[in-house]
N, C-alpha and C positions, 0 to 999 in steps of 0.2 A: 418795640413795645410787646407786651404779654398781651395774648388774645385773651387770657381770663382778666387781665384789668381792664381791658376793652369789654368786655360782656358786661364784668360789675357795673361799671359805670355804665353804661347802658339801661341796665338792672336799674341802679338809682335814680338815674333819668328819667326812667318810666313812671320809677313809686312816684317821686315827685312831680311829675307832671298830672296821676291819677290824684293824689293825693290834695293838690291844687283844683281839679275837677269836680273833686266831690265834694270842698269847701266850697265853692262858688255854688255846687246846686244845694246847698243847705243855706247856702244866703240866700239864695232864691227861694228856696220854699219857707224860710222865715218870713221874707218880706211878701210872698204873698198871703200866709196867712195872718200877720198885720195887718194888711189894705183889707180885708173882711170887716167887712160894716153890718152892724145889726143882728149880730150870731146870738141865735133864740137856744139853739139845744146844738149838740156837738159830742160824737161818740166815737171811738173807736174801732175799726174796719179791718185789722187783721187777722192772719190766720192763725198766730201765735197767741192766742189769749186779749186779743185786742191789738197783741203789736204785730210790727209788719215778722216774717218768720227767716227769711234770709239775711237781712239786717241784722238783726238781734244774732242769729246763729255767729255772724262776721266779728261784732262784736265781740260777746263771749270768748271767741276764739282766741282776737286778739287782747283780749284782757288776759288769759291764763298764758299765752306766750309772751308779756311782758311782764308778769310774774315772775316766769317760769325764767326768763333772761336775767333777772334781777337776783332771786334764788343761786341759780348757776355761777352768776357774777361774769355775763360774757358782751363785756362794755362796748366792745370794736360792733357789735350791733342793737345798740340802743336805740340809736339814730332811726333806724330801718324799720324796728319791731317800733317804738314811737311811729313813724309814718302811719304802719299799718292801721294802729291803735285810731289814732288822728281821722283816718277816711273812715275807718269803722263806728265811730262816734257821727261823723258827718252824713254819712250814708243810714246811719238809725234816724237820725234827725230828718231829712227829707222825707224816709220812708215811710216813717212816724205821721208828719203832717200830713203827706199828699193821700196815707191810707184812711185819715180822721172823715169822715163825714161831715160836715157843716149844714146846718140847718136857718137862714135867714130869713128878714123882712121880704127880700127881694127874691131869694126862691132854695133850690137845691143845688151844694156843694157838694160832690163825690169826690173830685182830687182835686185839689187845689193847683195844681201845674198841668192840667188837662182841661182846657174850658169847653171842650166837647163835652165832657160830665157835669158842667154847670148849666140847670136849667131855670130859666125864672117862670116865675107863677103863671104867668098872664098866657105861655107858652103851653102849657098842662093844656090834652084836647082832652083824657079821659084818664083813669086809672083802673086800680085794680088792687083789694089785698086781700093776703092767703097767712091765714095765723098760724103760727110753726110752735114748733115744742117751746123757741127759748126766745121767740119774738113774731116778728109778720114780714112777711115778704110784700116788697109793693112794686107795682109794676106801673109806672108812668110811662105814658104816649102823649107825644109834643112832639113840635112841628120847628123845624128851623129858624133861625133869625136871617137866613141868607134876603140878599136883597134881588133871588132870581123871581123868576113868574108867580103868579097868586097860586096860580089852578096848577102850576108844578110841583106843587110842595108835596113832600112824601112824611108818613109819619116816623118817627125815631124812639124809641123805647130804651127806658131807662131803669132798671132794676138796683133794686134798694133792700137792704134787710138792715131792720130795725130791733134794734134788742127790745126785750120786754120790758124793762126798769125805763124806756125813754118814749116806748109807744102811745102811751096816751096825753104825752105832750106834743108828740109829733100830731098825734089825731085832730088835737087843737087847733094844731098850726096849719094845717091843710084844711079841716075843715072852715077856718076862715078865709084860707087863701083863695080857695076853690069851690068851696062848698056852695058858695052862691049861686054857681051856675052847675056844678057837677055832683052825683053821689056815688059812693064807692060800693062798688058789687063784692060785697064780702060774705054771701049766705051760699055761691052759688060756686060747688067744688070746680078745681082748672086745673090745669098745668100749665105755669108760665111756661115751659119750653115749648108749649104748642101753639103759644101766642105769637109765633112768629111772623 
């Protein structure tokens, strides 16, 4: 046998097994933002204009190189530049959801495939928000749902930027969630980094 047909296949082995990889985490982050119940407001988190920025770059990419194969007319890798296309479509899709914010009945979605970033209302000990050029930065501190000691629980801090066109429905939403028992220190200048 040819050690370059040995490598190819190898090579195609691989696309397809990532290829396979990354459709299942776009099922997965499909079906978990399905199973979200009661989404009040929901926005976009990335650094690309709302979308995720390596994803989209992947994409793009492989969109003009199966163009660009089709153009050419170079068929013996259709197959391959398809895969590419294929996980670069799958990979925007998870990236997509799990970078979206979600905003619920029951509290705060930041990734949808991270449930350390989801916190519910009843958890919020205090907050914090700092109005920015194109929105408000909020800084939430909540306390675990671990089932360890009362008096061991540590606080965990949750930062959030909120666009401007969605803030005063998030304002809504919080100040019913929480409002009852909390109010937010917004008059009094900070640096979330030194809230540490």
């Amino acid at each position: 046998m040819n050690i370059l047909n040995e490598i190819h296949s190898l090579f195609v082995l691989l696309l397809a097994l990532f290829t396979l990889a990354a459709t299942f985490l776009a099922l997965y982050s499909i079906a978990n933002a399905v199973r979200l119940r009661n989404v009040r407001i929901s926005w976009n988190s990335g650094k690309l204009g709302g979308y995720p920025l390596f994803s989209t770059l992947f994409v793009l990419s492989s969109v003009a190189i199966v163009i660009a194969s089709f153009t050419y007319n170079v068929e013996q890798y259709y197959s391959i530049f398809g895969c590419y296309a294929w996980m670069g479509v799958s990979w925007w899709i998870a990236s997509h959801l799990a970078s979206k914010t979600y905003i619920t009945d029951h509290g705060i979605v930041k990734n949808i495939n991270d449930p350390s970033q989801t916190i519910a209302w009843h958890q919020i000990c205090d907050y914090v928000e700092k109005p920015k050029s194109r929105g408000s930065d909020y800084l939430f501190m909540y306390q675990s749902l671990d089932d360890g000691d009362e008096s061991d629980r540590s606080l965990i801090r949750l930062e959030l930027f909120v666009p401007d066109k969605k803030v005063p429905n998030f304002e809504k939403i919080v100040a019913l969630k929480v409002g009852k028992f909390l109010s937010p220190v917004s008059d009094i200048p900070f640096d979330i980094k030194t809230l540490e």
